[in-house]
One Martini backbone bead per residue (centre of mass of N, CA, C, O) as a GRO file, in nm:
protein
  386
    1UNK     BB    1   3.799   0.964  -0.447
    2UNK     BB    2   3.776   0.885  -0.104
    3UNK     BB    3   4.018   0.689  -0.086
    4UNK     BB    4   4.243   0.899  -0.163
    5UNK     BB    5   4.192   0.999   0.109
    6UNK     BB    6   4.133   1.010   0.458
    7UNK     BB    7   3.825   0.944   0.346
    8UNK     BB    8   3.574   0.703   0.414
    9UNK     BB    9   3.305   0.571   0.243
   10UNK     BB   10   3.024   0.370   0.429
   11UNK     BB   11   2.754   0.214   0.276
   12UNK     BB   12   2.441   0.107   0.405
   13UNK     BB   13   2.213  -0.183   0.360
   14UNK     BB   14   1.894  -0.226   0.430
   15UNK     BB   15   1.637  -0.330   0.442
   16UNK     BB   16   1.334  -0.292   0.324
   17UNK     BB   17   1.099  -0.156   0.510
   18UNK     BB   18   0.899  -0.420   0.458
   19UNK     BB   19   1.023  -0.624   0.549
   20UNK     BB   20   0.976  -0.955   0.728
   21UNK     BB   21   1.202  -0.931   0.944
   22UNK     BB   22   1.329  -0.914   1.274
   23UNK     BB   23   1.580  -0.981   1.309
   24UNK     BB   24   1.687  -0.785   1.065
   25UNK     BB   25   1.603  -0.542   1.265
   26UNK     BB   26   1.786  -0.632   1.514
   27UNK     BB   27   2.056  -0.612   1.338
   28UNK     BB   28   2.039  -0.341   1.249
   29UNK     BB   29   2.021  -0.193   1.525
   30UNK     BB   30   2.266  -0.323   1.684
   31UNK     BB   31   2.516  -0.247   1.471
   32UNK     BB   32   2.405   0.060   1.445
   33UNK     BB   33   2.511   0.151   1.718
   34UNK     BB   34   2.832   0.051   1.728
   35UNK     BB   35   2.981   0.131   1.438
   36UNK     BB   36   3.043   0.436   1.487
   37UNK     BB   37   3.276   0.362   1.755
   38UNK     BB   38   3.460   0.286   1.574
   39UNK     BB   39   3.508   0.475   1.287
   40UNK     BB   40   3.568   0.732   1.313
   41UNK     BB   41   3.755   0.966   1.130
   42UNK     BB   42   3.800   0.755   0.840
   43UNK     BB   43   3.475   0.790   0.847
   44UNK     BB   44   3.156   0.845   0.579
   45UNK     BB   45   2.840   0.663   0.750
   46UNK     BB   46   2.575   0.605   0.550
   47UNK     BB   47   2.215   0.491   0.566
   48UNK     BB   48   1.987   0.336   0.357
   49UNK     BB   49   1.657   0.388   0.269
   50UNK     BB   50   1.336   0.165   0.167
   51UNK     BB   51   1.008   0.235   0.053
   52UNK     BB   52   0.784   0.027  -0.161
   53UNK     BB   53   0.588   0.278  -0.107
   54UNK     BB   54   0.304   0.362  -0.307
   55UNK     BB   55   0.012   0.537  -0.373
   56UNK     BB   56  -0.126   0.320  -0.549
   57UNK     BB   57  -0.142   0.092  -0.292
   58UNK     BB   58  -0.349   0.197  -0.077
   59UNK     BB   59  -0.612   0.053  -0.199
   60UNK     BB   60  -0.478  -0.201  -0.040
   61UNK     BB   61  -0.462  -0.390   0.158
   62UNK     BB   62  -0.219  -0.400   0.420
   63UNK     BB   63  -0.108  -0.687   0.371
   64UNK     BB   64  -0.053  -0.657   0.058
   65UNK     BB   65   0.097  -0.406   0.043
   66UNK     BB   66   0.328  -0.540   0.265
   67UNK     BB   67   0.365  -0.733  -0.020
   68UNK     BB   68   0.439  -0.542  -0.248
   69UNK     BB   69   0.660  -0.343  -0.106
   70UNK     BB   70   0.884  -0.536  -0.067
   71UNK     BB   71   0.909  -0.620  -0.382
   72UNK     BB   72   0.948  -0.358  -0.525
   73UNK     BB   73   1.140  -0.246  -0.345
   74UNK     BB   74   1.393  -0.509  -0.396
   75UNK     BB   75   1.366  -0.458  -0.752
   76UNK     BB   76   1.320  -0.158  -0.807
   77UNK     BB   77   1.354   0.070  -0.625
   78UNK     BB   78   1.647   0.051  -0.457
   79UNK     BB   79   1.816   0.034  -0.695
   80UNK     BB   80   1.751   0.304  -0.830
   81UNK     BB   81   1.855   0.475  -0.559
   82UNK     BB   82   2.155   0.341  -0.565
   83UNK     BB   83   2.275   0.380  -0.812
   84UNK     BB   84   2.442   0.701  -0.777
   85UNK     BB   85   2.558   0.586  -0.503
   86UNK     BB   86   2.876   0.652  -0.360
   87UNK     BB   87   3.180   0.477  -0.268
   88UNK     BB   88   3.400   0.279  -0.098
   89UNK     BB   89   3.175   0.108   0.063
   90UNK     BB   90   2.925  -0.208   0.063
   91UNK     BB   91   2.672  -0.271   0.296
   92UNK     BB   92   2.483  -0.586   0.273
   93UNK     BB   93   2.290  -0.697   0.549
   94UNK     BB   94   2.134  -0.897   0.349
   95UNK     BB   95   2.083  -1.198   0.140
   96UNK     BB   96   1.799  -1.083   0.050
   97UNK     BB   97   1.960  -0.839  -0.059
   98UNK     BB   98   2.202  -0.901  -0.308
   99UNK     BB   99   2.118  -0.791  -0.555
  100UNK     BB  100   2.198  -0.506  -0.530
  101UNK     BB  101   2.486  -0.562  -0.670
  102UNK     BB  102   2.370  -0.444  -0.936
  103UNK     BB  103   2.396  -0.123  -0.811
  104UNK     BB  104   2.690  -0.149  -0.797
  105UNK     BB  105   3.026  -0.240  -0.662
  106UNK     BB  106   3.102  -0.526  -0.614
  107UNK     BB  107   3.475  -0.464  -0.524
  108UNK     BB  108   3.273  -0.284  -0.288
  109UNK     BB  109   3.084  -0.542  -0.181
  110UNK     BB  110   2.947  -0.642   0.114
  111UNK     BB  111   2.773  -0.965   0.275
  112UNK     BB  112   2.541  -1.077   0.445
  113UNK     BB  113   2.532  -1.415   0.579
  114UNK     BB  114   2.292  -1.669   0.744
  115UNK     BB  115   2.171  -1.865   0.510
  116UNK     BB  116   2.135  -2.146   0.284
  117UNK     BB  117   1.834  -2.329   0.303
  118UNK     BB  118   1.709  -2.294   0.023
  119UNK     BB  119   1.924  -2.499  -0.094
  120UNK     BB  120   1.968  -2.744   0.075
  121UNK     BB  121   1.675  -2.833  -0.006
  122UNK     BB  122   1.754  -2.887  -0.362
  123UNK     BB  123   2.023  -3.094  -0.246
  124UNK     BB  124   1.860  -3.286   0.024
  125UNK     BB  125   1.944  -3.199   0.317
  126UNK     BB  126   1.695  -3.066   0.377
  127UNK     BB  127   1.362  -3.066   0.524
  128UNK     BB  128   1.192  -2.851   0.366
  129UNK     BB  129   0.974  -2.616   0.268
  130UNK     BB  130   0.936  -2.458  -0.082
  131UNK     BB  131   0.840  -2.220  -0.293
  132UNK     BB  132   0.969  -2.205  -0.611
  133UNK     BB  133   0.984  -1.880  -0.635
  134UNK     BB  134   1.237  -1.907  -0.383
  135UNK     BB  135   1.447  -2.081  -0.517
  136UNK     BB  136   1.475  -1.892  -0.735
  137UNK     BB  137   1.580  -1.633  -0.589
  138UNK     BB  138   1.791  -1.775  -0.416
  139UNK     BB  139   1.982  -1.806  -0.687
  140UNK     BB  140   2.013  -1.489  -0.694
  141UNK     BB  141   2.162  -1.454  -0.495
  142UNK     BB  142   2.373  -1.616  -0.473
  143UNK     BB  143   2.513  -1.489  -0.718
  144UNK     BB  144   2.538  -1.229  -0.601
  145UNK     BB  145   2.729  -1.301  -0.385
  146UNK     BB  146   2.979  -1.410  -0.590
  147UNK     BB  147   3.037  -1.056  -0.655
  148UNK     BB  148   3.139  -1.020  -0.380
  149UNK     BB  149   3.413  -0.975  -0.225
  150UNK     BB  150   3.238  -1.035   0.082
  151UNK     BB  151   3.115  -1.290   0.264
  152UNK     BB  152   2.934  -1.255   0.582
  153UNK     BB  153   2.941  -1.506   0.840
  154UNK     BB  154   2.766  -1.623   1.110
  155UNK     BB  155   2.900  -1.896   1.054
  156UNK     BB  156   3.077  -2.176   0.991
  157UNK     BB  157   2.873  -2.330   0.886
  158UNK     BB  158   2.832  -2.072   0.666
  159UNK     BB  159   3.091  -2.160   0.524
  160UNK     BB  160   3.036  -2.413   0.451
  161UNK     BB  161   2.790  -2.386   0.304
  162UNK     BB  162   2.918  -2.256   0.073
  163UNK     BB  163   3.146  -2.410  -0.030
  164UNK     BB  164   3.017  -2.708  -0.041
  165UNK     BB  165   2.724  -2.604  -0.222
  166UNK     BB  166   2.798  -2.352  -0.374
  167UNK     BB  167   3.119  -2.280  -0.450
  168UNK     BB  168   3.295  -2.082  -0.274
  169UNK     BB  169   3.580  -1.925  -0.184
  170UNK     BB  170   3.734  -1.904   0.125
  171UNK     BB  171   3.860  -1.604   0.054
  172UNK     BB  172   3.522  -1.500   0.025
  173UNK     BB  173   3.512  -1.580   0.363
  174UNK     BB  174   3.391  -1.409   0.638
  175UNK     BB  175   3.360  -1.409   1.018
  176UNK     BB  176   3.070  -1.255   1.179
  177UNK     BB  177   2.912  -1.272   1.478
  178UNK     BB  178   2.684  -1.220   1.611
  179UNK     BB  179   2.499  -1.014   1.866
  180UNK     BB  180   2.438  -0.859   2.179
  181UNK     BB  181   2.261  -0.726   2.388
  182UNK     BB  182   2.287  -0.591   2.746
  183UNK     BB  183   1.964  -0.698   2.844
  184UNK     BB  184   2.052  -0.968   2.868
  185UNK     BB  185   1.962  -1.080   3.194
  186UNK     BB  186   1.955  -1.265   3.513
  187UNK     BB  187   1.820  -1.017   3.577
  188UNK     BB  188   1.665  -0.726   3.663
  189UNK     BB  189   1.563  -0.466   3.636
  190UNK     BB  190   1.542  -0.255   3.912
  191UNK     BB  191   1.588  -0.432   4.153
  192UNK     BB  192   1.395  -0.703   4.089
  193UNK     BB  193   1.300  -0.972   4.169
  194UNK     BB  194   1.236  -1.275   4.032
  195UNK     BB  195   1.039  -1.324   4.155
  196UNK     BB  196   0.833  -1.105   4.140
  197UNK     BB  197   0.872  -1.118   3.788
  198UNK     BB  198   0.726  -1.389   3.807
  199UNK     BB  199   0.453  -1.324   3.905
  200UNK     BB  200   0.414  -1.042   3.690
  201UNK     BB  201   0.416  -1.211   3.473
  202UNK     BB  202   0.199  -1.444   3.497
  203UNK     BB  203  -0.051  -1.216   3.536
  204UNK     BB  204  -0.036  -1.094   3.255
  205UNK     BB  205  -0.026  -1.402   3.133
  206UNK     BB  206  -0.234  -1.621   3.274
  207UNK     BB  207  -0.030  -1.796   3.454
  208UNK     BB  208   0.097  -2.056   3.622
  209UNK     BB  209   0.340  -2.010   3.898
  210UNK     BB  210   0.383  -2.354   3.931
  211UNK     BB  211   0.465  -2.400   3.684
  212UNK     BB  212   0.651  -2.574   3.449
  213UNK     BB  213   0.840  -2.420   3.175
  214UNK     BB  214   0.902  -2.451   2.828
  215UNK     BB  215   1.038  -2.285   2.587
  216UNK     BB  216   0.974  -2.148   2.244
  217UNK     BB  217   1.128  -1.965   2.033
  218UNK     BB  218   0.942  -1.889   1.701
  219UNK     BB  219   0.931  -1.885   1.349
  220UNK     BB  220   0.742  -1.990   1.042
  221UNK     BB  221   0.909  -2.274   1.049
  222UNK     BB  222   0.997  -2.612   0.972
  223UNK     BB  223   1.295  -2.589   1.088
  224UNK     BB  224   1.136  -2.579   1.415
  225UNK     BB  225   1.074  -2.846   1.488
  226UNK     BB  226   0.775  -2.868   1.680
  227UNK     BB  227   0.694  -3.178   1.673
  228UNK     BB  228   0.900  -3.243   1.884
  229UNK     BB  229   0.862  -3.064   2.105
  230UNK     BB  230   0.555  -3.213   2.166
  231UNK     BB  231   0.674  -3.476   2.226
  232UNK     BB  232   0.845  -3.426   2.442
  233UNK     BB  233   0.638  -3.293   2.627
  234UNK     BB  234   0.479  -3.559   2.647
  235UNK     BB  235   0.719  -3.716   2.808
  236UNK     BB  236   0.752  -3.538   3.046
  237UNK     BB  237   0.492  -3.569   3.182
  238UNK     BB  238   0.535  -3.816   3.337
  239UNK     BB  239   0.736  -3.703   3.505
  240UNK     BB  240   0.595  -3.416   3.464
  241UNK     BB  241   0.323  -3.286   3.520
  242UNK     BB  242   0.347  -2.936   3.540
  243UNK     BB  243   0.425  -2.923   3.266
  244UNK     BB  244   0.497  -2.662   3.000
  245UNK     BB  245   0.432  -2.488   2.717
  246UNK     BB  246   0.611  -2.133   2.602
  247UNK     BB  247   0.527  -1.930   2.342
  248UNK     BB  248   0.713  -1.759   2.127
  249UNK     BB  249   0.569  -1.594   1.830
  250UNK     BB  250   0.444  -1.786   1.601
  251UNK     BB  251   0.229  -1.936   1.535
  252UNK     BB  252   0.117  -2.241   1.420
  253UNK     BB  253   0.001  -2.483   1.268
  254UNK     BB  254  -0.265  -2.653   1.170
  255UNK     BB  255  -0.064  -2.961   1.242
  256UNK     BB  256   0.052  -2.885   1.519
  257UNK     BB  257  -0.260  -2.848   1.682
  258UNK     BB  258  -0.310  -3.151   1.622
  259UNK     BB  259  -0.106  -3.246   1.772
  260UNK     BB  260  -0.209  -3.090   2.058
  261UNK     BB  261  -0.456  -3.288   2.064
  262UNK     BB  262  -0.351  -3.591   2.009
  263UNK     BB  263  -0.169  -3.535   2.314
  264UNK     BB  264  -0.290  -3.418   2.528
  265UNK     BB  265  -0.228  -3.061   2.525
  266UNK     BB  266  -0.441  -2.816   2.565
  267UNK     BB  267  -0.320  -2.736   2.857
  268UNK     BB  268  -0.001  -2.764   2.787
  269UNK     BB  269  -0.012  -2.489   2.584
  270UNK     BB  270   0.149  -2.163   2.548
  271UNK     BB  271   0.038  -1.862   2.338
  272UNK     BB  272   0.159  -1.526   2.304
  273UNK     BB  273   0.312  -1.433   2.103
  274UNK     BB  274   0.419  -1.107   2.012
  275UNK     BB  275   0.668  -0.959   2.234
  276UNK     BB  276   0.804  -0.769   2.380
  277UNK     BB  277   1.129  -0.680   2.493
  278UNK     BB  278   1.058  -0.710   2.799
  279UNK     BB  279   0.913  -0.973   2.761
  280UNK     BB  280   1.146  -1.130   2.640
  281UNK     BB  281   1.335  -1.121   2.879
  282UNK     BB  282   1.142  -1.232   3.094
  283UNK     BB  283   1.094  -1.513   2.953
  284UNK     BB  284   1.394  -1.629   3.025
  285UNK     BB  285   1.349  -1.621   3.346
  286UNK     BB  286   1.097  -1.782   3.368
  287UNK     BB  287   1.215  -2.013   3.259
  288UNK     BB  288   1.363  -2.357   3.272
  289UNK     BB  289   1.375  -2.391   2.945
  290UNK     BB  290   1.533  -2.417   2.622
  291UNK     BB  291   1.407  -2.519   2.334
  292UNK     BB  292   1.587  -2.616   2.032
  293UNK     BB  293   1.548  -2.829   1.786
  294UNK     BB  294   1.648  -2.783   1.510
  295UNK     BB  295   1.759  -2.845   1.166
  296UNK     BB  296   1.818  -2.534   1.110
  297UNK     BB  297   2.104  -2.298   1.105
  298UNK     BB  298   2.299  -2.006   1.141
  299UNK     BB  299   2.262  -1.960   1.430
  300UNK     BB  300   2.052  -1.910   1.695
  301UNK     BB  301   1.964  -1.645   1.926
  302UNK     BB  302   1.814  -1.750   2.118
  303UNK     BB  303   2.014  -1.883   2.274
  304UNK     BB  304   2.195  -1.684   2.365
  305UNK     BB  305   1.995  -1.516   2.511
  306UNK     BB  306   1.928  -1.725   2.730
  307UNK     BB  307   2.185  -1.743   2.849
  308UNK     BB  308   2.199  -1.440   2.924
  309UNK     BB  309   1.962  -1.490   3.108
  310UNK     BB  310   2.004  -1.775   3.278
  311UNK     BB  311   1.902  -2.055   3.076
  312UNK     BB  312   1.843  -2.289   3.029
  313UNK     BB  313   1.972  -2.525   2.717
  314UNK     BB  314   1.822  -2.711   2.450
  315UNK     BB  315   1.990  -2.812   2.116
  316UNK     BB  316   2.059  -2.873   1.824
  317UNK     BB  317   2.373  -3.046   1.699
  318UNK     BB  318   2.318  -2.873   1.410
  319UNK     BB  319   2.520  -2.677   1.270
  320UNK     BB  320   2.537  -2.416   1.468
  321UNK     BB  321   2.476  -2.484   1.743
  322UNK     BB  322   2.727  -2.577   1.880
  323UNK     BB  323   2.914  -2.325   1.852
  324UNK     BB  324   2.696  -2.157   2.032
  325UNK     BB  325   2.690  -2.373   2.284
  326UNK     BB  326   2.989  -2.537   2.303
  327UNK     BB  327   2.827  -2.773   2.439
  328UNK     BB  328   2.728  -3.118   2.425
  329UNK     BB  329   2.543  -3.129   2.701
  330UNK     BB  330   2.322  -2.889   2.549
  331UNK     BB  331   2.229  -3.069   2.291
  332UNK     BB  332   2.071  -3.282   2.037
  333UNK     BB  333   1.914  -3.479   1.850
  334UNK     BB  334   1.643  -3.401   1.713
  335UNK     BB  335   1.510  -3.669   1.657
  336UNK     BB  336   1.593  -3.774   1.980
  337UNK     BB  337   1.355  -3.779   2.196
  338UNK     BB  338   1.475  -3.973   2.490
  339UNK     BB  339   1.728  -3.749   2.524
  340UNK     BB  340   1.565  -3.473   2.551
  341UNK     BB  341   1.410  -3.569   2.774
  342UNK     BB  342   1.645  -3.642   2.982
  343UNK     BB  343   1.788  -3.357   2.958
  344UNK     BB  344   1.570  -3.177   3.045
  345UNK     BB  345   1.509  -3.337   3.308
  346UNK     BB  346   1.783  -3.234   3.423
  347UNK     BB  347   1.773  -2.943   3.386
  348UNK     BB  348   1.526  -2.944   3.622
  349UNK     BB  349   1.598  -3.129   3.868
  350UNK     BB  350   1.899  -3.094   3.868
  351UNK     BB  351   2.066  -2.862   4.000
  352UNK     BB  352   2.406  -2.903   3.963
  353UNK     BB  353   2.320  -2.916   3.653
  354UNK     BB  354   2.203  -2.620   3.625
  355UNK     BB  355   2.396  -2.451   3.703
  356UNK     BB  356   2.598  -2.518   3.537
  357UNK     BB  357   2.477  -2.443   3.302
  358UNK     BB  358   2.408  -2.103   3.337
  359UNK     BB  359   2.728  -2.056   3.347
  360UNK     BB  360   2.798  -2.164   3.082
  361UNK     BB  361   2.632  -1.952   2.920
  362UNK     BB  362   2.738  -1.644   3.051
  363UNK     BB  363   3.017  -1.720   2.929
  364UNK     BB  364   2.947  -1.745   2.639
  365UNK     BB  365   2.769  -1.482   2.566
  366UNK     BB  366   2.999  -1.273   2.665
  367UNK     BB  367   3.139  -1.329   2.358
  368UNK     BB  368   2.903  -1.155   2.250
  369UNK     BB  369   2.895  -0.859   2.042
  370UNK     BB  370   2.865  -0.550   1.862
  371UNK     BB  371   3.137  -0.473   1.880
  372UNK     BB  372   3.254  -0.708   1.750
  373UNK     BB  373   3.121  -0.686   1.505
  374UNK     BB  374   3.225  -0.392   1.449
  375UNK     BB  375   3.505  -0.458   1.414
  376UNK     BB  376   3.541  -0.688   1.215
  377UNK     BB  377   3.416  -0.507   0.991
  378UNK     BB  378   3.621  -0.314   0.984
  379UNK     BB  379   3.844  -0.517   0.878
  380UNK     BB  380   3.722  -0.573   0.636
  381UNK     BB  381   3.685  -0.311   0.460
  382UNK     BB  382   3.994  -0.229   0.480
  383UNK     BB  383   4.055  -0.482   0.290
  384UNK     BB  384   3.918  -0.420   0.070
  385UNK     BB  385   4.021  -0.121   0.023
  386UNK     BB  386   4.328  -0.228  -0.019
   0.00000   0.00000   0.00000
């Protein structure tokens, strides 16, 4: 084995390639990127991949194709490929793949855990639906991270949620919180103005730039609490008749378009869809702040996003969310209405408090990169290993 020798073998896992999740390929991205520099000569680093796509699928719809090949990938194919390859450690980077620990030795397998929201489904703590199929797999998921040496939760809440609705012992879970690009930043990159971006923005995106504008950046998920986004938005407007929502990410639900109609919004909600890297980061700048008010988070990655980019920002004080946010003074409940339109309210009118606001952001901030993510984690490497 390479660990009674000099070097020692580190094989990561990440997801099968066809799973649909920006997210995790995001986390993917930024960590494997900077984790190289820290490993030295001490480590030889493998990344496997694998694609759940076989030729007999190509008859298929490419929707179908890219959920059969998900499924096929995640339970059948990725185990099989990595049953014989051996190491001294192996990460496990998202626990919806946590089950690969049946295929490898668990006393050398770390798995990082993002939030644990479908048990606490089951357990009545959140009230979001999920659909039956999803609460068996991820009772499997659970069980398989029971088995693996140690458990990476990007956040105290994702620990504390293990520990007390999962029954985990606090000595197999250690915190590692997610990093952050270095290009989320409160300037425009080339040398150009705020105002020139915000211009530049506003007319490829067919948006009126005197508008005052709410960012929402949101994925297809019902914790993410729209439905009160919407009515927020519909408070502010008594007080900023030419505030306006601008939402970045996956449509609306069907209900969600009905409350846009009920509350006389559909001059002012504005959906982007799904938006490249550098209009991601230019949405940040674009916008007067950031509404996040989930009912639950593992992290809430759009906060962090925002507050480096020098937006202000209001998120639910629920969860993880305070940890990332730091300051009570820009979270509140999400259920509170009339909380949320005040604060957004200040937020936006209130100069003295939103400079506040950006400063303390951009503080926070820059607590959060991949290099700590990727200290953090070989440092935990270290630990199993020995």
């Amino acid at each position: 084995m390479s660990s009674r020798a000099s070097v020692s073998k580190l094989v990561i896992l990440p997801n099968v390639d066809e799973f649909p999740s920006v997210s995790m390929s995001r986390f993917r991205k930024g960590f494997l990127e900077r984790l190289p520099h820290h490993l030295g000569a001490h480590w030889n680093l493998d990344v496997l991949q694998c694609s759940g796509v076989e030729p007999w699928m190509t008859c298929l719809p490419n929707a179908s194709q890219q959920r059969l090949a998900s499924i096929y990938g995640r339970w059948i194919k990725y185990p099989r490929a990595i049953r014989n390859v051996d190491a001294d450690i192996y990460h496990i980077l998202d626990h919806s793949h946590a089950t690969l620990v049946g295929a490898v030795d668990p006393d050398r397998t770390v798995v990082t855990c993002f939030d644990i929201i479908p048990l606490l489904f089951m357990k009545g703590i959140v009230d979001v639906p999920y659909k039956p199929w999803v609460l068996r797999s991820f009772l499997k998921r659970i069980e398989a991270m029971r088995s693996c040496a140690r458990v990476l939760c990007v956040s105290q809440s994702t620990r504390n949620d293990l520990i007390t609705h999962a029954g985990f012992s606090p000595e197999q879970i250690s915190i590692v919180p997610i990093g952050l690009e270095s290009d989320f930043q409160a300037l425009p990159p080339s040398g150009l103005s705020l105002e020139d971006e915000h211009l530049d923005f506003a007319a490829r995106h067919r948006l009126d730039p005197n508008r005052v504008y709410i960012l929402q950046v949101g994925t297809r998920n019902r914790y993410k609490n729209t439905p009160v986004v919407l009515e927020v938005l519909a408070g502010l407007k008594m007080a900023i008749p030419n505030v306006a929502l601008l939402r970045v990410g996956a449509d609306f639900f069907d209900d969600e378009k009905d409350i846009v109609n009920a509350l006389g919004l559909r001059g002012d909600v504005f959906h982007l869809g799904r938006v490249s890297e550098a209009d991601l980061r230019a949405v940040y700048r674009f916008a007067k702040a950031l509404h996040f008010p989930s009912l639950y988070e593992g992290f809430g990655w759009p906060v962090l996003e925002a507050m480096a980019s020098g937006c202000p920002i209001l998120a639910s004080d629920r969860a993880s969310l305070p940890e990332v946010v730091g300051n009570p003074d820009f979270t509140a409940s999400p259920d509170e209405i009339s909380t949320q339109v005040e604060k957004l309210h200040r937020l936006i009118m209130d100069s003295t408090h939103r400079e506040a606001a950006v400063r303390h952001g951009l503080n926070r901030a820059s607590h959060f990169s991949w290099d700590a993510t990727a200290h953090a984690c070989l440092s935990i490497y270290r630990d199993v290993l020995h």
